[in-house]
TORTOR-968830 format. One record per residue: residue in one letter; chain; x, y, z of N, C-alpha, C in turn. Coordinates in steps of 0.1 Angstrom, whole numbers, plus 5000, padded with zeros to 4 digits. Layout:
<sites>
{a; A; {X; Y; Z}; {X; Y; Z}; {X; Y; Z}};
...
</sites>
This chain:
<sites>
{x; A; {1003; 7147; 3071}; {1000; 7157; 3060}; {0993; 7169; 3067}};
{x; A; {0985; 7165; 3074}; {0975; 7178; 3083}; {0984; 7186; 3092}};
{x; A; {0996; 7179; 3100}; {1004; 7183; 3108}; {1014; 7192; 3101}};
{x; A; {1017; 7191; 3088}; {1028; 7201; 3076}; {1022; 7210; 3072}};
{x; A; {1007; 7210; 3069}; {0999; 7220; 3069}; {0995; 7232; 3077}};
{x; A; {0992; 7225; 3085}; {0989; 7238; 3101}; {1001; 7243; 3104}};
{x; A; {1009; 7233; 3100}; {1028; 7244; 3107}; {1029; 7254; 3094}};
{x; A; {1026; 7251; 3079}; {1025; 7262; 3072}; {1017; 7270; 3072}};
{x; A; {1005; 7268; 3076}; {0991; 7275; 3073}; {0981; 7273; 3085}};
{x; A; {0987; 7284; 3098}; {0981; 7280; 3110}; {0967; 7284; 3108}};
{x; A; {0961; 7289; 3096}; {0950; 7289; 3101}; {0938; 7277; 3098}};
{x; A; {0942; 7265; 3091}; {0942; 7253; 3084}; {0933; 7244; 3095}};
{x; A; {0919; 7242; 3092}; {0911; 7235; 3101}; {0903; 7239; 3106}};
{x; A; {0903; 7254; 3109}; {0896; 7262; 3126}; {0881; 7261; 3120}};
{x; A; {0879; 7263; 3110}; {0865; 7271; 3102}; {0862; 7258; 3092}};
{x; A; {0852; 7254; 3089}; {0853; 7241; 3080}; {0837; 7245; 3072}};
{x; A; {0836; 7239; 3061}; {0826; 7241; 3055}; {0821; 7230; 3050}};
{x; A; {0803; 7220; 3053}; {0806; 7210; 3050}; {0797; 7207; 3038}};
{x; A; {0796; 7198; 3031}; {0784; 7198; 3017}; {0791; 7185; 3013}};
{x; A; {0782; 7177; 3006}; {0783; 7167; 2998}; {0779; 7168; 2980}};
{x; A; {0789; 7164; 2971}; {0786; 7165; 2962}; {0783; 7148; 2951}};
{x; A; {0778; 7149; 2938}; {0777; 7136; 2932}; {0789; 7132; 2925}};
{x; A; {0791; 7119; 2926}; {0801; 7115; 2914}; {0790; 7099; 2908}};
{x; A; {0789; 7107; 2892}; {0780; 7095; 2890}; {0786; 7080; 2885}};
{x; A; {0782; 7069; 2887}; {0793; 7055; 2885}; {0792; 7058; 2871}};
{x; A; {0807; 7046; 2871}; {0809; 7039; 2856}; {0803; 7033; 2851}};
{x; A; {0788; 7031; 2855}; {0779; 7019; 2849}; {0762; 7026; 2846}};
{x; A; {0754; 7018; 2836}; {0740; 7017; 2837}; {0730; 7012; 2846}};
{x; A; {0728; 7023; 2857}; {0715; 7018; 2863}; {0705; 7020; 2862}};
{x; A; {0699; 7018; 2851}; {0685; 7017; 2846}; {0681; 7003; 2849}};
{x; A; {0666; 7003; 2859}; {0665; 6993; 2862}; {0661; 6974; 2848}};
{x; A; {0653; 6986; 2834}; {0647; 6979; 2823}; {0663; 6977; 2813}};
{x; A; {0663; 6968; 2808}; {0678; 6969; 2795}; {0669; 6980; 2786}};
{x; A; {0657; 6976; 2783}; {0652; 6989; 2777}; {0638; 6991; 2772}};
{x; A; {0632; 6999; 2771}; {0618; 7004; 2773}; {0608; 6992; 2770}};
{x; A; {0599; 6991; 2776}; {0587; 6979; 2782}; {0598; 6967; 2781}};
{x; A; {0611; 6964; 2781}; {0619; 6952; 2779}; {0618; 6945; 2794}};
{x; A; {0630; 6934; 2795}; {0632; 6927; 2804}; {0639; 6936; 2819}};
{x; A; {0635; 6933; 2829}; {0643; 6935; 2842}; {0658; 6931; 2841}};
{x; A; {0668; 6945; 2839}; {0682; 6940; 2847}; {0685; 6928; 2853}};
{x; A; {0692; 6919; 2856}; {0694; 6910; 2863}; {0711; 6915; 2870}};
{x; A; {0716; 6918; 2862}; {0729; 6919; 2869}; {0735; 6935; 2866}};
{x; A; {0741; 6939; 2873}; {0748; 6956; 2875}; {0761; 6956; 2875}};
{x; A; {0766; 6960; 2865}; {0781; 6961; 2866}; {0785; 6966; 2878}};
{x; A; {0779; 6975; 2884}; {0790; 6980; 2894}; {0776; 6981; 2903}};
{x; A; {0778; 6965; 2915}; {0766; 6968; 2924}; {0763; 6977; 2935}};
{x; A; {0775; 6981; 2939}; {0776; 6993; 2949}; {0768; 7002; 2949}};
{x; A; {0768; 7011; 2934}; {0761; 7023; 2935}; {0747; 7020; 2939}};
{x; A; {0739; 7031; 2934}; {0727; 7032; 2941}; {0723; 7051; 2938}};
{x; A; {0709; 7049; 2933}; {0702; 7062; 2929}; {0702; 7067; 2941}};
{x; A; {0708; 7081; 2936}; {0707; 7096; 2948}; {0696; 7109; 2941}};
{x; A; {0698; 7118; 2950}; {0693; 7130; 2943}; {0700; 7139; 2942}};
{x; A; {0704; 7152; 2931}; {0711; 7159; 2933}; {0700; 7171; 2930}};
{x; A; {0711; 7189; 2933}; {0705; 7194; 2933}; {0709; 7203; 2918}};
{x; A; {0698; 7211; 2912}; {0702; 7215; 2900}; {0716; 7228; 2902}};
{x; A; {0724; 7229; 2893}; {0737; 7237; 2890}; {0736; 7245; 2877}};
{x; A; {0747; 7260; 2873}; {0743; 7260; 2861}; {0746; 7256; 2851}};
{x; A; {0749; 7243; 2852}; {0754; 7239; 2839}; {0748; 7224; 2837}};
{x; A; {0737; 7220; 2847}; {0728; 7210; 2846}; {0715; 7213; 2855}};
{x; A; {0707; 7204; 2851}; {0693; 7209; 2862}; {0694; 7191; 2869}};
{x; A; {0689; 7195; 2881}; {0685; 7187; 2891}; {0675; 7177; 2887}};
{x; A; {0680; 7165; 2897}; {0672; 7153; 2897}; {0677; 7141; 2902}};
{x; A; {0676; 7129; 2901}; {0681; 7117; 2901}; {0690; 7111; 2894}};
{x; A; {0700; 7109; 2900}; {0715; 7102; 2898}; {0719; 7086; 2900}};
{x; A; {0731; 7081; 2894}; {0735; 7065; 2897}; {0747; 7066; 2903}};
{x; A; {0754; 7065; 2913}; {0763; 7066; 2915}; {0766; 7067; 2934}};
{x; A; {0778; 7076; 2933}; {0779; 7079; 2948}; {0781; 7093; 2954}};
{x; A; {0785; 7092; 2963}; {0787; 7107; 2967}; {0797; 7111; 2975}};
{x; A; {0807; 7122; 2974}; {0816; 7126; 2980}; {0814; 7137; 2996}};
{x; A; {0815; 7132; 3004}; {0810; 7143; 3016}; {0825; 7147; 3019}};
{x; A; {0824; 7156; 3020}; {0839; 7166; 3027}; {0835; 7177; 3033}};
{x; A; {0846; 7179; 3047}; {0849; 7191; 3054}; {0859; 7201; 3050}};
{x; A; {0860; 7215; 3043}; {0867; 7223; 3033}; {0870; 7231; 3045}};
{x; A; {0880; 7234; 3046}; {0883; 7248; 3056}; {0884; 7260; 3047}};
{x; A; {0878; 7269; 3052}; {0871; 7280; 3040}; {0882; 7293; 3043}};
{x; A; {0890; 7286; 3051}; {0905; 7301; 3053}; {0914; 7299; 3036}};
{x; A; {0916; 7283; 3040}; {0924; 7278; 3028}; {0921; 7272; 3013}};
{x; A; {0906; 7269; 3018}; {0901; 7264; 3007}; {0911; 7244; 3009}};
{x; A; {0910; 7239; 3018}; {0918; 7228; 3015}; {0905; 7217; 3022}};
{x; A; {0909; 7205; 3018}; {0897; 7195; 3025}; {0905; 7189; 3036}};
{x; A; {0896; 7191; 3046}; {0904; 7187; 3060}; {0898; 7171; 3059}};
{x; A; {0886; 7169; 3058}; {0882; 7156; 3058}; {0874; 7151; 3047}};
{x; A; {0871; 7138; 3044}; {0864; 7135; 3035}; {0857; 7120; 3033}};
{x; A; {0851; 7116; 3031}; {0846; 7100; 3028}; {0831; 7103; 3020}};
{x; A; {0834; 7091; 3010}; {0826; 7082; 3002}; {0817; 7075; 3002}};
{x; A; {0805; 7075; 3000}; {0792; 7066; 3002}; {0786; 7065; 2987}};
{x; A; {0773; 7054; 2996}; {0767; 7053; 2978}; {0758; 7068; 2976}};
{x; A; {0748; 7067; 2965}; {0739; 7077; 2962}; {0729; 7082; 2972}};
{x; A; {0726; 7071; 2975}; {0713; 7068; 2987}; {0716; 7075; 3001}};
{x; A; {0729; 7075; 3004}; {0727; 7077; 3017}; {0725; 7094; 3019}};
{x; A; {0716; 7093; 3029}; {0716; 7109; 3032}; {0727; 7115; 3039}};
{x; A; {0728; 7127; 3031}; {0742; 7139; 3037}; {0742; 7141; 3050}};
{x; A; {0732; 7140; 3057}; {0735; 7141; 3070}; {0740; 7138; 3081}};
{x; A; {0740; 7123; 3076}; {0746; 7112; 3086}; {0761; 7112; 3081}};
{x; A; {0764; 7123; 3077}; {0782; 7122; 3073}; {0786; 7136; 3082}};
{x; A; {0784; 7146; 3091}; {0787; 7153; 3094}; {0794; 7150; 3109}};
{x; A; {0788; 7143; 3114}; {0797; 7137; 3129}; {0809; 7128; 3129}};
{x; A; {0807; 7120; 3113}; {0822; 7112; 3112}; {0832; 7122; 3107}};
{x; A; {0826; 7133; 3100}; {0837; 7142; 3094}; {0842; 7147; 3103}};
{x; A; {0833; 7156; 3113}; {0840; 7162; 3127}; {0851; 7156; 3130}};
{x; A; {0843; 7144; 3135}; {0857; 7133; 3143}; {0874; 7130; 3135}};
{x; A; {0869; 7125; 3124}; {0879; 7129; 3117}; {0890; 7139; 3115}};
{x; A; {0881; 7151; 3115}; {0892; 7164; 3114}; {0898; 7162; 3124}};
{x; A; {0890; 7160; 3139}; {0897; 7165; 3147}; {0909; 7150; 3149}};
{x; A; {0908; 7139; 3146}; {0914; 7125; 3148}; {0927; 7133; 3138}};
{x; A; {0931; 7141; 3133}; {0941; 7140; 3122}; {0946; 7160; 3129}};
{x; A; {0940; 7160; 3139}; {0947; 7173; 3147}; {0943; 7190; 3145}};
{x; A; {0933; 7188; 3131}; {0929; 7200; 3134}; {0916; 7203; 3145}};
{x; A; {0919; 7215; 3146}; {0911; 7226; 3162}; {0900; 7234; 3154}};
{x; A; {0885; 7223; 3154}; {0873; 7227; 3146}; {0864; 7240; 3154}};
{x; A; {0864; 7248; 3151}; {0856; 7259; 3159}; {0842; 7257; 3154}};
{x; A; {0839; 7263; 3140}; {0831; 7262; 3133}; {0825; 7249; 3124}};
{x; A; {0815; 7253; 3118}; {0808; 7245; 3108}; {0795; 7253; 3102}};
{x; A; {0802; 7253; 3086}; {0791; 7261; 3079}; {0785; 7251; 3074}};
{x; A; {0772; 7248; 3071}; {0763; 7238; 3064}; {0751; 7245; 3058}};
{x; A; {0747; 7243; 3047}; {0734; 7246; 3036}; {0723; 7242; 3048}};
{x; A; {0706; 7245; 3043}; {0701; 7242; 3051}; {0689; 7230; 3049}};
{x; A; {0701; 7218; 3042}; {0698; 7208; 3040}; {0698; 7198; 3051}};
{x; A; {0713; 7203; 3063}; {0713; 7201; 3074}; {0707; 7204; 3083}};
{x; A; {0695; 7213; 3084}; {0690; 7220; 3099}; {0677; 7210; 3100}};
{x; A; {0686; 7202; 3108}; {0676; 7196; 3116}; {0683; 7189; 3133}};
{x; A; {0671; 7185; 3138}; {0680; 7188; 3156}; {0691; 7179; 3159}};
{x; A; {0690; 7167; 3150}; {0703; 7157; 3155}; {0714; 7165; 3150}};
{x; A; {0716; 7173; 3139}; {0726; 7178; 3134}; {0733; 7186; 3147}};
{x; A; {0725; 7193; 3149}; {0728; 7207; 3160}; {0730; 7199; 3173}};
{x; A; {0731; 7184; 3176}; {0733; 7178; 3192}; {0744; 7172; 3183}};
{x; A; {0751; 7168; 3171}; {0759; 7159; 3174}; {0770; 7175; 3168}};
{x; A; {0769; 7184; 3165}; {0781; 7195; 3168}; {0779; 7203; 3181}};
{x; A; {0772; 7202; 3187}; {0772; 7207; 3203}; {0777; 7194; 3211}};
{x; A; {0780; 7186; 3209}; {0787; 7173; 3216}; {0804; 7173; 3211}};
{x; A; {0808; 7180; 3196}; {0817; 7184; 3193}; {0827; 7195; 3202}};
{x; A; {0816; 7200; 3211}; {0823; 7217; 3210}; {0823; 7227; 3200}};
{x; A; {0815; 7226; 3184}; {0815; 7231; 3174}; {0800; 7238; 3172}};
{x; A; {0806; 7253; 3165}; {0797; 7258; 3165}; {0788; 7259; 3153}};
{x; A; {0775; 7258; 3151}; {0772; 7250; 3139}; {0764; 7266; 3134}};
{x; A; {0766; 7267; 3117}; {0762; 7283; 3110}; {0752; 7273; 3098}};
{x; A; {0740; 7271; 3100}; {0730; 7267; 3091}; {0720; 7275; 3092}};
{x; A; {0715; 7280; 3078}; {0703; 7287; 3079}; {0687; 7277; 3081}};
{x; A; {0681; 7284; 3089}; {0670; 7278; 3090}; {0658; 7273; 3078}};
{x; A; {0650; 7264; 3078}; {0642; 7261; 3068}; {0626; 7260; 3070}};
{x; A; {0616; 7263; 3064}; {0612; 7271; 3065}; {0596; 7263; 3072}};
{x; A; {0600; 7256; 3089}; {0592; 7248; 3093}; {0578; 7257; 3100}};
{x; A; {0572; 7252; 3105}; {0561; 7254; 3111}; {0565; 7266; 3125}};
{x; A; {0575; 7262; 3133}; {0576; 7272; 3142}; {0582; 7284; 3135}};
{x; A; {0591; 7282; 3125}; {0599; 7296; 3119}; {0582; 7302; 3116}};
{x; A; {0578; 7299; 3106}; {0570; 7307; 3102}; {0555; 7312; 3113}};
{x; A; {0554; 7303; 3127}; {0553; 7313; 3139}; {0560; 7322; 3144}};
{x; A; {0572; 7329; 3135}; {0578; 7338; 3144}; {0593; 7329; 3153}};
{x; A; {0590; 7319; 3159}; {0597; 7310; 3170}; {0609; 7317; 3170}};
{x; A; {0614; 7322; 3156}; {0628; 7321; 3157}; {0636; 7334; 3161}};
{x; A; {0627; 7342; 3161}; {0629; 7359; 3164}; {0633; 7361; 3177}};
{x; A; {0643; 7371; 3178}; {0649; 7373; 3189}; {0638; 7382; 3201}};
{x; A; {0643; 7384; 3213}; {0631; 7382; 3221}; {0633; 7401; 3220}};
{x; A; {0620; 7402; 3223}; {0615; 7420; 3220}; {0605; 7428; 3237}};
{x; A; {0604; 7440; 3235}; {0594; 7441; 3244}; {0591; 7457; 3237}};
{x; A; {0586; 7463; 3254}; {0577; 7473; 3244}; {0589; 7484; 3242}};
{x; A; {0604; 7485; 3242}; {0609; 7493; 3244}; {0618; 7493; 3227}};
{x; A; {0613; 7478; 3227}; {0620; 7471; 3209}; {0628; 7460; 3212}};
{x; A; {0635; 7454; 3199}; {0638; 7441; 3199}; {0652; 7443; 3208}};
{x; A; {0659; 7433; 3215}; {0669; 7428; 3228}; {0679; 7429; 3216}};
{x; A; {0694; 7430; 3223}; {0699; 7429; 3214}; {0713; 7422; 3220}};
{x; A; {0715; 7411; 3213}; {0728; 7403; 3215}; {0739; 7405; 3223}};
{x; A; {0740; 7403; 3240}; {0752; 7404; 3242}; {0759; 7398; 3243}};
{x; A; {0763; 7384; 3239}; {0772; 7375; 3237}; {0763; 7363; 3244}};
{x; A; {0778; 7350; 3241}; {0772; 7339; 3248}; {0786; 7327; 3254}};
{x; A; {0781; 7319; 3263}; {0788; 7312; 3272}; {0784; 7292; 3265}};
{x; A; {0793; 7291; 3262}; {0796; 7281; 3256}; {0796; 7268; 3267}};
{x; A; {0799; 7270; 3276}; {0798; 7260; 3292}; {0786; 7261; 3296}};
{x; A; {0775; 7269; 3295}; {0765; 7269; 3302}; {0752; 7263; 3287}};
{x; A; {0762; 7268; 3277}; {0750; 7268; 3263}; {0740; 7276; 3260}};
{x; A; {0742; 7290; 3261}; {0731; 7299; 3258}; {0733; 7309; 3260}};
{x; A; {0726; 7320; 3253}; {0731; 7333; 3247}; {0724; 7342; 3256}};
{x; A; {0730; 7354; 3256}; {0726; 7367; 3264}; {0720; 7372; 3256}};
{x; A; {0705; 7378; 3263}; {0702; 7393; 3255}; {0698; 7403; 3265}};
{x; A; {0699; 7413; 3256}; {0699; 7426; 3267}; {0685; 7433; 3260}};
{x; A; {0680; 7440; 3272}; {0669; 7454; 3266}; {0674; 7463; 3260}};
{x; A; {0671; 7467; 3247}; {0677; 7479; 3243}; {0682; 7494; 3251}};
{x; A; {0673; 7493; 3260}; {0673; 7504; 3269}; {0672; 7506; 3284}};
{x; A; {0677; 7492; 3286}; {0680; 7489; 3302}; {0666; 7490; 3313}};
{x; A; {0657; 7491; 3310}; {0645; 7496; 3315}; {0637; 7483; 3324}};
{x; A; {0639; 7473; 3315}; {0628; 7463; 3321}; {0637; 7457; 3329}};
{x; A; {0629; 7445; 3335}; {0633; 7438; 3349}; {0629; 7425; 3348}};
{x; A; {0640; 7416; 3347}; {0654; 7418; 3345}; {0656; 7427; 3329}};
{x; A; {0670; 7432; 3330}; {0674; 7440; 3315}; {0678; 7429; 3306}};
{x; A; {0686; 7419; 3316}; {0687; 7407; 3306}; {0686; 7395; 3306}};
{x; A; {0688; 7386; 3299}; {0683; 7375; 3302}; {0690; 7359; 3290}};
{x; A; {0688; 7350; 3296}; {0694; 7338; 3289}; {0689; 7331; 3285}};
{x; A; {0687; 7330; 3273}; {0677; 7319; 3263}; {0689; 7303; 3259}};
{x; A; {0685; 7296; 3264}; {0696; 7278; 3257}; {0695; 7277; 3247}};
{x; A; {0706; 7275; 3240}; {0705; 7272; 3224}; {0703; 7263; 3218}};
{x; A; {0695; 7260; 3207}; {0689; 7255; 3203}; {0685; 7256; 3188}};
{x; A; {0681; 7248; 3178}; {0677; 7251; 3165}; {0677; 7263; 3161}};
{x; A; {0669; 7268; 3170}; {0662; 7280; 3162}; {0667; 7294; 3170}};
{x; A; {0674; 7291; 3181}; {0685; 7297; 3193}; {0697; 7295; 3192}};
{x; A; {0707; 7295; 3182}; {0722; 7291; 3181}; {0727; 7301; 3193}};
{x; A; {0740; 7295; 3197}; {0745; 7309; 3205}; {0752; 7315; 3197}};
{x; A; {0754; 7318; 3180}; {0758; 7324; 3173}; {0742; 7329; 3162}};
{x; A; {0739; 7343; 3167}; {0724; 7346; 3166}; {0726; 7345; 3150}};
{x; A; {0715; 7341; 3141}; {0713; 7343; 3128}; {0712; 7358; 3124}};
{x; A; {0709; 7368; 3136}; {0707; 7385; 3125}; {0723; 7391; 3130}};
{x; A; {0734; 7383; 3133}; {0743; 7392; 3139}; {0758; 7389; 3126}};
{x; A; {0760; 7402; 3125}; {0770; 7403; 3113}; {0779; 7390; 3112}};
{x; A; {0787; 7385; 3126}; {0792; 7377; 3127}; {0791; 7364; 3116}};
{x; A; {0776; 7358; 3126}; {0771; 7345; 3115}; {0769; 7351; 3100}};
{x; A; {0766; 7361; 3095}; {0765; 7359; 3080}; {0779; 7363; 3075}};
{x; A; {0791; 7371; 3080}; {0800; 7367; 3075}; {0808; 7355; 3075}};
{x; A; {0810; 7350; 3082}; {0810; 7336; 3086}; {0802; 7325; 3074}};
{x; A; {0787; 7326; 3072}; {0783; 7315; 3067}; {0782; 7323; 3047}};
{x; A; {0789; 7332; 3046}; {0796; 7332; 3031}; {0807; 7326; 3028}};
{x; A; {0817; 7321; 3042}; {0827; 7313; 3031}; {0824; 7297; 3032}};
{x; A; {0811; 7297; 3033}; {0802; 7284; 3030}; {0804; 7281; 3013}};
{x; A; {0808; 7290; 3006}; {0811; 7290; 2994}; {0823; 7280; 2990}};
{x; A; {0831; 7281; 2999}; {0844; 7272; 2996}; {0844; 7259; 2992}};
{x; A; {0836; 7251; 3000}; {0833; 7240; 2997}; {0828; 7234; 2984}};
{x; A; {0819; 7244; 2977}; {0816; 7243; 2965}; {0827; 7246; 2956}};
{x; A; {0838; 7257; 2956}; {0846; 7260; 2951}; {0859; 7245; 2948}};
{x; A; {0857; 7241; 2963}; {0870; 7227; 2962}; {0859; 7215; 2953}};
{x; A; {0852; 7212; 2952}; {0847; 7201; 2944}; {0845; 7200; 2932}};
{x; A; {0841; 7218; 2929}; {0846; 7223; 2912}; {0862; 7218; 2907}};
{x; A; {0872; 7223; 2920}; {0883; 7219; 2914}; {0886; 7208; 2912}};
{x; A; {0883; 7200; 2923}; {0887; 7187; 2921}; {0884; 7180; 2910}};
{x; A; {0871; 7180; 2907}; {0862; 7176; 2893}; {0872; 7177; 2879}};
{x; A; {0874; 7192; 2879}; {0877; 7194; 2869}; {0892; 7196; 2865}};
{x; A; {0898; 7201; 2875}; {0914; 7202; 2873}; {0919; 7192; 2878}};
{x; A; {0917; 7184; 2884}; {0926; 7171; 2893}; {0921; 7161; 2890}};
{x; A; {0911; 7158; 2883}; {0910; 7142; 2879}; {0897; 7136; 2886}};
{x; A; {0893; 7139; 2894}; {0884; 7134; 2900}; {0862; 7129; 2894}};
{x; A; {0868; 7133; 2886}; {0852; 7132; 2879}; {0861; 7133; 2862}};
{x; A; {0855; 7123; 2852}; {0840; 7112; 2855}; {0852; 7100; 2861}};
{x; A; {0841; 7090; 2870}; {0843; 7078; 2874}; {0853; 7069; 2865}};
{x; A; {0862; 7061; 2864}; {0864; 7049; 2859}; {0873; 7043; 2861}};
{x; A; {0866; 7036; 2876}; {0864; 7024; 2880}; {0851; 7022; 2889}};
{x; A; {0851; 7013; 2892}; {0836; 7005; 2898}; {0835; 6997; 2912}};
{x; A; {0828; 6999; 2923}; {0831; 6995; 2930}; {0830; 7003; 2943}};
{x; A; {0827; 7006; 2957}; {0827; 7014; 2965}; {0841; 7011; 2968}};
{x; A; {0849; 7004; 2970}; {0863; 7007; 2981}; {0871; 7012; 2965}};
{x; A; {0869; 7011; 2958}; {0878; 7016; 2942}; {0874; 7031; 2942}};
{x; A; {0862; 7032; 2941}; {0862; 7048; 2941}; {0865; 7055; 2957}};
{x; A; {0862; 7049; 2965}; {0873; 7057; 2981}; {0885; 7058; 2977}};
{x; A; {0892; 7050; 2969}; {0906; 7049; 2969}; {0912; 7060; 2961}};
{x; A; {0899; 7057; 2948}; {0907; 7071; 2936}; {0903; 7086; 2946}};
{x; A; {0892; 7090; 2949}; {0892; 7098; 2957}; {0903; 7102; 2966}};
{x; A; {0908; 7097; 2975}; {0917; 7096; 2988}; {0933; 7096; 2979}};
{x; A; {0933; 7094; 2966}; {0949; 7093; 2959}; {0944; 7105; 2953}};
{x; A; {0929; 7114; 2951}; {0931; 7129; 2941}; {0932; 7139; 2954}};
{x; A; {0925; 7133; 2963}; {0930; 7147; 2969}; {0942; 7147; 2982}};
{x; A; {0946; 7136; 2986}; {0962; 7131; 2990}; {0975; 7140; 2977}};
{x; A; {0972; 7142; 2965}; {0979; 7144; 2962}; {0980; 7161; 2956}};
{x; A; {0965; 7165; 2960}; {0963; 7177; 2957}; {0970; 7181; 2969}};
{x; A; {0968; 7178; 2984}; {0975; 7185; 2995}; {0990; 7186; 2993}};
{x; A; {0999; 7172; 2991}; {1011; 7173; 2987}; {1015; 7187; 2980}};
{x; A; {1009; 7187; 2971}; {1014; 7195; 2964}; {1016; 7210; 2969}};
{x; A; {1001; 7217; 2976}; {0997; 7225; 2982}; {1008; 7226; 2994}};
{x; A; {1013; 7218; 3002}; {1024; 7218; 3015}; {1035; 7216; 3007}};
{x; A; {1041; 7213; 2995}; {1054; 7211; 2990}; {1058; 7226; 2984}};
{x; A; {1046; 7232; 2976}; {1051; 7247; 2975}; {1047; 7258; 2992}};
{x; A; {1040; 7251; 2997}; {1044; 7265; 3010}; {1057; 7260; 3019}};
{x; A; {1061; 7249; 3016}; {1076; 7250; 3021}; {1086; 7256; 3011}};
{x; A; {1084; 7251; 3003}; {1095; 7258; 2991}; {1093; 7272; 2992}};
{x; A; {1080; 7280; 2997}; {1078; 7298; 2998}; {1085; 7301; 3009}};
{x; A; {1088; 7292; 3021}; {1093; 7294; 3034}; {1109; 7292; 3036}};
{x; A; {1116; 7283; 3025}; {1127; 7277; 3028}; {1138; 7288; 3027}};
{x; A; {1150; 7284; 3038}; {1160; 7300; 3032}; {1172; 7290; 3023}};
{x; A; {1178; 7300; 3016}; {1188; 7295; 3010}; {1199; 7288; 3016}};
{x; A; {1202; 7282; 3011}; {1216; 7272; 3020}; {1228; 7283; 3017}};
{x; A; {1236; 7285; 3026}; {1252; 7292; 3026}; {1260; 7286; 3021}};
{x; A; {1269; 7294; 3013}; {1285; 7291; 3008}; {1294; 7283; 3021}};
{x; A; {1298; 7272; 3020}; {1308; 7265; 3021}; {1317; 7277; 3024}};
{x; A; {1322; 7276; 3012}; {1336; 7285; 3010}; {1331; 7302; 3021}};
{x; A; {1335; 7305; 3032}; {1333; 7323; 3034}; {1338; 7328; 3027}};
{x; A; {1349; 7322; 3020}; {1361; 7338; 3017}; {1361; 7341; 2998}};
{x; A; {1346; 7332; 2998}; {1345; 7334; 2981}; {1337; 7347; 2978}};
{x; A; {1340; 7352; 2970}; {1338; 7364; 2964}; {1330; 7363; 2949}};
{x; A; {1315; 7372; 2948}; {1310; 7371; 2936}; {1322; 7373; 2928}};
{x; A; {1319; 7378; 2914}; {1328; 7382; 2907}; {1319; 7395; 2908}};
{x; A; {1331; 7402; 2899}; {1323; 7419; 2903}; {1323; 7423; 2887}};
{x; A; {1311; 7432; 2888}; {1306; 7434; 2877}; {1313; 7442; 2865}};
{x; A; {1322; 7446; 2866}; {1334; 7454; 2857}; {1335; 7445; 2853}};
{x; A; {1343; 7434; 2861}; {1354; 7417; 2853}; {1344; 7414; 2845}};
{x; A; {1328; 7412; 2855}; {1321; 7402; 2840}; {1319; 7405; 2831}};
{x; A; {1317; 7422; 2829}; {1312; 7427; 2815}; {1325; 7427; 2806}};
{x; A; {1322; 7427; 2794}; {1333; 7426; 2785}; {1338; 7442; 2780}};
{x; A; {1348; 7446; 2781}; {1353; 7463; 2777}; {1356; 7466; 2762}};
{x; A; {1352; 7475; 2756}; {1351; 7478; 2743}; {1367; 7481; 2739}};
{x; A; {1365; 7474; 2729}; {1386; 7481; 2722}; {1383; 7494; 2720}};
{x; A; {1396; 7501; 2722}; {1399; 7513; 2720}; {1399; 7517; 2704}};
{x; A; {1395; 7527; 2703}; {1396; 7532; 2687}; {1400; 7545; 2683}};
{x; A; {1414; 7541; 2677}; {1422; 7551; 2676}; {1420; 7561; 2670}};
{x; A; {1419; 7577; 2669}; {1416; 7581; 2659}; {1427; 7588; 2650}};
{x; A; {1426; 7588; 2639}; {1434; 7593; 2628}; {1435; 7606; 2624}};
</sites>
């Protein structure tokens, strides 16, 4: 499926965008049957398990029963390069290294990774630098950001300004605005708060708007393809309905870009001739005049 895709849509994989969203179960998990009453004893669907979500506009935020869908969206095509299933509980972040793998286990060539900055924290940034992938998360708003830490390096001539970076060595150039000091430039290792794709450079923030896509594919799914509400129960039941909504959303998406690409098949016959347009049209009787 990934392989009919990239032959249609080379640019299918490069750029991924990753987020997890809620799907809440088919069942009641309220721990009480009901107010000061007895304790639950049995759960229709024991898998799930309370998450948190975050508020939208068309609900406000809070705690959930259910599971959660994590996927990697490539934000050229808007298509889900990868995807898996957990309960509520587990945190989003421990899904970003099996997605990687994944993408790349099924052939796409992952450059990037846009993530909310629900992700910025340091295992995230060592297990996409172990990728080869370059990770676009905005910072959040710890103790060294708000020392300054994260600011690009300055002197008295003004702030350095980006001249690129080396991916084999792991760390970005900067230069003196005005060539003056000694050294003019210099190499900072990347790091949290040091990506080698600088946070103030046009690049990363064009780049981390089609962070939007991701949100865009899970609206669809939800709502046009079947994927939300739940019903059935079960963690391998809901991987499965999942993995059959959006298996069949791709189908579809690779069956009309070959049908846009396909050429028409040739006449058998060479020596057949349209009909020509005089024969087909019908010719008016003559009307005599008197």
């Amino acid at each position: 499926m990934v392989a009919g895709l990239k032959d249609k849509l080379p640019r299918y994989g490069r750029d991924l965008a990753i987020d997890a969203s809620d799907l809440p179960a088919y069942a009641n998990g309220q721990r009480y049957l009901s107010k000061n009453g007895p304790e639950r004893e049995r759960y229709s669907d024991p898998d799930a398990s309370w998450g948190h979500r975050s508020a939208v506009s068309t609900r406000k935020g809070g705690g959930f029963y259910g599971y959660r869908l994590h996927a990697a969206v490539c934000t050229a095509t808007d298509l889900p390069v990868a995807w898996r299933v957990a309960t509520g509980r587990e945190h989003e972040t421990l899904s970003v290294a099996p997605l990687i793998d994944t993408a790349k286990r099924r052939g796409a060539m992952v450059a990037t990774a846009a993530l909310d900055k629900g992700y910025d924290n340091n295992r995230v940034y060592a297990e996409l630098a172990e990728r080869d992938c370059l990770p676009l998360i905005p910072l959040r708003q710890t103790t060294a950001v708000k020392n300054g830490e994260h600011l690009p390096p300055s002197c008295q001539h003004g702030t350095w300004t980006f001249a690129g970076s080396d991916r084999k060595r792991g760390a970005a150039k900067w230069r003196c605005p005005t060539g003056e000091c000694a050294p003019a430039s210099t190499w900072r290792k990347a790091s949290r708060l040091h990506p080698l794709v600088p946070r103030e450079t046009e690049r990363w923030k064009s780049a981390y708007r089609k962070r939007a896509s991701v949100e865009r594919e899970f609206g669809r799914l939800k709502n046009q393809w079947g994927l939300k509400p739940l019903r059935v129960r079960g963690l391998d039941r809901v991987r499965l309905h999942a993995d059959l909504t959006i298996l069949i959303k791709l189908a579809c998406v690779l069956t009309r870009a070959r049908a846009a690409t396909a050429t028409r098949p040739r006449q058998r016959n060479g020596n057949a001739r349209r009909p020509s347009r005089r024969a087909s049209t019908p010719t008016r009787p003559e009307v005599r005049q008197r």
